[in-house]
C-alpha positions in Angstrom: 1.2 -4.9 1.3 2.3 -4.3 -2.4 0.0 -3.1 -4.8 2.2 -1.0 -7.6 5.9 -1.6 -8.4 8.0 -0.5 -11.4 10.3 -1.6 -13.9 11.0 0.4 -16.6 14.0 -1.3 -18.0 13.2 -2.5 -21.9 12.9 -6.4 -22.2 16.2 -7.8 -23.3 18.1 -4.8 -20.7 16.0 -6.4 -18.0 16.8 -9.7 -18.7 20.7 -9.2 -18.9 20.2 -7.4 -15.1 18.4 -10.4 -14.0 20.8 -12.7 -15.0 23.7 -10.8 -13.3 21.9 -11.1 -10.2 21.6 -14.8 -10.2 24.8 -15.6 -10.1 24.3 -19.1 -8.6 21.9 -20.0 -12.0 21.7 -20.8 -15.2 19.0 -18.3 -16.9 16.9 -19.2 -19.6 14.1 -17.4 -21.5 10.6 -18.5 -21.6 9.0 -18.1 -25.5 7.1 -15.6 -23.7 9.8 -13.9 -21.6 9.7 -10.7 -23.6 6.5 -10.5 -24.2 5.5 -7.6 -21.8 5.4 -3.5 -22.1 7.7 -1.8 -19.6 6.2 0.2 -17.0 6.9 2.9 -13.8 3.8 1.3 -12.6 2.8 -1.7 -12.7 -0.7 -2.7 -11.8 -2.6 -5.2 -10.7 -4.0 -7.8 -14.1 -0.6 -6.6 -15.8 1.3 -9.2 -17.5 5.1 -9.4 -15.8 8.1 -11.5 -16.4 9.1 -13.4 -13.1 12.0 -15.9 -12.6 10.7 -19.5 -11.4 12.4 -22.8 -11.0 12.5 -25.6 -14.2 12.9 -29.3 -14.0 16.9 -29.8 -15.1 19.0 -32.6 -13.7 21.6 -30.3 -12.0 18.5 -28.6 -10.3 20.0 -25.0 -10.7 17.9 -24.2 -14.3 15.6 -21.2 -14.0 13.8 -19.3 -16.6 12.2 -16.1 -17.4 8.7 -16.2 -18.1 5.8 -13.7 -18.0 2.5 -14.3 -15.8 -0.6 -12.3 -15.0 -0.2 -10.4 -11.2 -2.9 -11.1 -9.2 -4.6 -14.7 -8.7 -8.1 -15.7 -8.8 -9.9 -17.0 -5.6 -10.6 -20.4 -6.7 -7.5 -20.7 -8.0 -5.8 -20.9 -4.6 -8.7 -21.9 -2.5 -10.7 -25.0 -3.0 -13.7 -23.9 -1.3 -14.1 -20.6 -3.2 -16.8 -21.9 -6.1 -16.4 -21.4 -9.5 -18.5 -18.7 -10.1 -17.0 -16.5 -6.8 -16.1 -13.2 -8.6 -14.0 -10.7 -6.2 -10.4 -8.3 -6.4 -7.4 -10.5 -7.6 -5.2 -12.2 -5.1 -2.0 -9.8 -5.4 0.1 -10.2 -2.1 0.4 -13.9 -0.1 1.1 -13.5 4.0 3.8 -15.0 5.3 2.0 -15.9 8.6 -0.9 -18.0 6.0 1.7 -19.6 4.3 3.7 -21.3 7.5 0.3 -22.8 8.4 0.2 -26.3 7.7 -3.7 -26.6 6.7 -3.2 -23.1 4.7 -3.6 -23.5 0.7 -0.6 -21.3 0.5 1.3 -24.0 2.3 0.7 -26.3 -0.5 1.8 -24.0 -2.8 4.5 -22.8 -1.3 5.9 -25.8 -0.6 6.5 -26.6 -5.1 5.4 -22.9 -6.8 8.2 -19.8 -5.4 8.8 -17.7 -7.8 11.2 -14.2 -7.8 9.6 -10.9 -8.9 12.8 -8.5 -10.1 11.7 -4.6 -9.9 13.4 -1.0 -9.8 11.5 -0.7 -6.6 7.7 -0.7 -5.1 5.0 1.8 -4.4 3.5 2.2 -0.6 1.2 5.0 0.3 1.4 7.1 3.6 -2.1 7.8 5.4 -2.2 12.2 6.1 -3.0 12.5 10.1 -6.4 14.7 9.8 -7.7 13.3 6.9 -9.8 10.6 5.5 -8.9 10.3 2.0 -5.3 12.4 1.2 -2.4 10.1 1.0 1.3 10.6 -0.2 2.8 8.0 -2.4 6.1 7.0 -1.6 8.8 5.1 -3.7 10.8 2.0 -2.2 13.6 0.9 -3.3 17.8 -0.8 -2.6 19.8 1.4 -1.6 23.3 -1.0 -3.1 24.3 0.5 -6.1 24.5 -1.7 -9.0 22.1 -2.4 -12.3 18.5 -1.8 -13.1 17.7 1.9 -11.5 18.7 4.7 -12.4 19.2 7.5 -9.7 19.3 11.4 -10.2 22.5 12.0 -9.5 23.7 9.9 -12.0 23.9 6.9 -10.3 22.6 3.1 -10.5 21.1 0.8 -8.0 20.6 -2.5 -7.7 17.1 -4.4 -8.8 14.5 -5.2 -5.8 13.9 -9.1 -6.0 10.8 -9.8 -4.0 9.5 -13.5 -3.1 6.6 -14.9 -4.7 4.3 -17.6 -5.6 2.7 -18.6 -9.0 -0.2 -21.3 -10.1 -1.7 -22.9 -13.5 -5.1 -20.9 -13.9 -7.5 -21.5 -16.8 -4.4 -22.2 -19.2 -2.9 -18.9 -18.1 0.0 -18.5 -14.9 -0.1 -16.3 -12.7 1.8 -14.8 -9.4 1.3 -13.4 -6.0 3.9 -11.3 -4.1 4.6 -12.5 -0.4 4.6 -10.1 2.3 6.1 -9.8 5.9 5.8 -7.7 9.0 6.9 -4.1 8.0 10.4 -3.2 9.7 11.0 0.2 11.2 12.0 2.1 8.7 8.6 1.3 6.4 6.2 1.1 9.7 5.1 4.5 8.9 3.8 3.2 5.7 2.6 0.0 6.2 2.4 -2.5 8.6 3.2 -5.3 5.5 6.4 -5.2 3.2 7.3 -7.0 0.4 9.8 -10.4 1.4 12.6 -9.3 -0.2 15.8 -11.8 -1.3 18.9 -9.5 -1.2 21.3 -12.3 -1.6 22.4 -14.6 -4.4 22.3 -17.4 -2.0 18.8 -16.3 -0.7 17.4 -16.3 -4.1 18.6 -20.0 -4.6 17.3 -21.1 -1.5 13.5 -19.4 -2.6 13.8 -21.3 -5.8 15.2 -24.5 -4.9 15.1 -25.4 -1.0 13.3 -29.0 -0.9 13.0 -28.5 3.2 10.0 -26.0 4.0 11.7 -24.9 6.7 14.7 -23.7 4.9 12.3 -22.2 2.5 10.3 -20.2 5.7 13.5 -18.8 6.9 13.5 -16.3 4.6 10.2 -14.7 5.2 11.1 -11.9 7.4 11.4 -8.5 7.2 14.3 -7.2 5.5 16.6 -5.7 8.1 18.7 -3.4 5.8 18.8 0.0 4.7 16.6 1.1 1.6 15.6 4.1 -0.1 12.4 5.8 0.6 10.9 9.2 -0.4 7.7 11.0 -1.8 7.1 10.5 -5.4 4.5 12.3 -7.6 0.7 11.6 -6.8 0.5 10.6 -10.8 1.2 7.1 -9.6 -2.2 6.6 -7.8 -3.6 6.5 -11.8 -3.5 2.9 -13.3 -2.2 3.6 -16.8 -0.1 6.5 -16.1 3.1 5.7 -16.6 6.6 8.0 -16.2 10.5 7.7 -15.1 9.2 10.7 -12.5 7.2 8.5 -10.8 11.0 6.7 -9.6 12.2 10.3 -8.6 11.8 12.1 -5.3 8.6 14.7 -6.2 10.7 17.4 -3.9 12.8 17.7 -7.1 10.2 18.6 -9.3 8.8 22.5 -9.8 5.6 21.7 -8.3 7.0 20.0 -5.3 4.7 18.8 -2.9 1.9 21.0 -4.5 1.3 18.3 -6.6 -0.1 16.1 -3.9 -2.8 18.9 -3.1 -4.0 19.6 -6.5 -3.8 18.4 -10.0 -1.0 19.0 -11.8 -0.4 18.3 -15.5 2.7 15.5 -15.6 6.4 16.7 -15.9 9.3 15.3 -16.3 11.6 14.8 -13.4 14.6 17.9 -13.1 17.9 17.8 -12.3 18.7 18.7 -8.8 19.3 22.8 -8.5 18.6 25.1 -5.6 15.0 24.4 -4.8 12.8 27.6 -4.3 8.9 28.5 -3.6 6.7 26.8 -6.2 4.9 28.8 -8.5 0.5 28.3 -8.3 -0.4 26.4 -10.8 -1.4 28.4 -14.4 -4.6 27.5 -15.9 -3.0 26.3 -19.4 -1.0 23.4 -19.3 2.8 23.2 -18.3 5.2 22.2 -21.2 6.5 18.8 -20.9 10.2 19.1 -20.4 12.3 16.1 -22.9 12.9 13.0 -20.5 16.3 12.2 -19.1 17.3 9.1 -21.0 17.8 5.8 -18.8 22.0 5.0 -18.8 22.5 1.9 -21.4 23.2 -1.0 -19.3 26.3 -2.8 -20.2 26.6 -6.6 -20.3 28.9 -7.3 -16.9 30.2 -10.6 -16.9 28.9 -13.6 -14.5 30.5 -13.2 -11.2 31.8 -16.6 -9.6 30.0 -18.1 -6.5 30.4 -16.9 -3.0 29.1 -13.5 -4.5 29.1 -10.6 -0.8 26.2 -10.3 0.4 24.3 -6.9 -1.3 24.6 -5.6 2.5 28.3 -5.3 2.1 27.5 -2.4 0.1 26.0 -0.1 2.4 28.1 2.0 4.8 
């Protein structure tokens, strides 16, 4: 599943990345496009730009706009009554939205929607233990725009597929998940679909066939980067460029994950030795590394390599 992702990138930065992605659209902002606060981790209820299809004669008009994450029951399901009450619908499977008496299927078949992100969260179950878990970071491994790496390096944006729906005057979206593949199946047995093509992105937004539409939601068979990341990320509200950064490189190391720490922010990479126990006042917050300004690259023509063409 997907329960926490982040983008940290300020509105109009965000946007500009976006656009360079969709190479096969025209882009257009919503009236409410930038009206969101930029977060390491995003939550559930947050209010998130997402890229969804417009009406336009050339069909190939998309815009930016910002919906709630996470959809009510009777929103989706007819026989859910209005006064059912219960956790927001965050994730979408893909195996319920293939079936043809599934509500998903409906909506599916008119309402796909992208969600652009540095990356998501997923959380790895200790063997032993009931209730200790390591949270681990997921994101593209292609360089390119939107996240920043420690070694000075930038990576491309994660677009994941997803669904949205007119609820009580307000949109909202749902991520749709897949099977995990092999390299997240110690994680989770559910993934994100991810799009990591221009021309897969245009098929989520426009295809007209379903079936063209349900070829996409598979697991995603390329490389990307995983690794521990501070324990911080667990709390709703807490919100830090560490939290994209390996925890390894920070001077509590895996000790955070154990006990509480008081936040810091992420290190440059040096020889790592023995972390220091923790001293009873608090640890001074080091400045943060600023993110790299992005610069405007231009619109790259169709035919665009695939984002696997990258990797090695």
């Amino acid at each position: 599943m997907c329960g926490r992702f982040a983008n940290g990138l300020p509105p109009q930065a965000f946007y500009d990345t976006v656009d360079d992605l969709l190479v096969d659209e025209h882009l257009t902002a919503h009236e409410n496009a930038f009206e969101y606060d930029p977060t390491y981790n995003v939550a559930p209820g947050t209010v998130y730009p997402v890229v969804r299809a417009t009406d336009s004669k050339d069909g190939f008009s998309v815009a930016l706009e910002t919906m709630k994450w996470g959809l009510r029951h009777n929103a989706v399901l007819s026989s859910a009554s209005p006064e059912m009450r219960g956790p927001l619908i965050i994730n979408s499977r893909d195996d319920t939205i293939v079936r043809p008496t599934s509500a998903w299927h409906r909506l599916a078949a008119t309402q796909r929607c992208i969600v652009f992100c540095q990356g998501f969260f997923e959380w790895e179950k200790v063997p032993m233990s009931r209730s200790k878990r390591v949270a681990h970071f997921v994101g593209m491994s292609a360089q390119g725009r939107g996240r920043p790496a420690v070694e000075g390096s930038t990576h491309q944006l994660m677009p994941m597929a997803g669904l949205w729906v007119e609820d009580q005057g307000q949109r909202a979206f749902t991520i749709v998940t897949t099977t995990s593949n092999k390299q997240l199946s110690f994680l989770h047995d559910r993934m994100p679909v991810i799009l990591p093509t221009a021309q897969s992105m245009h098929q989520w937004l426009h295809a007209r066939e379903f079936q063209r539409m349900a070829s996409l939601l598979q697991p995603y068979d390329g490389c990307l980067d995983c690794y521990a990341v501070p324990p911080e990320v667990g709390t709703v509200g807490y919100s830090s460029e560490s939290l994209i950064y390996p925890v390894a490189l920070r001077h509590d190391g895996l000790e955070a994950f154990f006990s509480k720490q008081t936040p810091s922010a992420p290190i440059s990479p040096v020889k790592v030795e023995k972390a220091t126990p923790p001293r009873d006042r608090p640890a001074s917050r080091s400045p943060k590394r600023p993110l790299p300004s992005p610069s405007r690259a231009p619109k790259k023509a169709r035919g665009t390599p695939r984002l696997e063409e990258f990797w090695t």
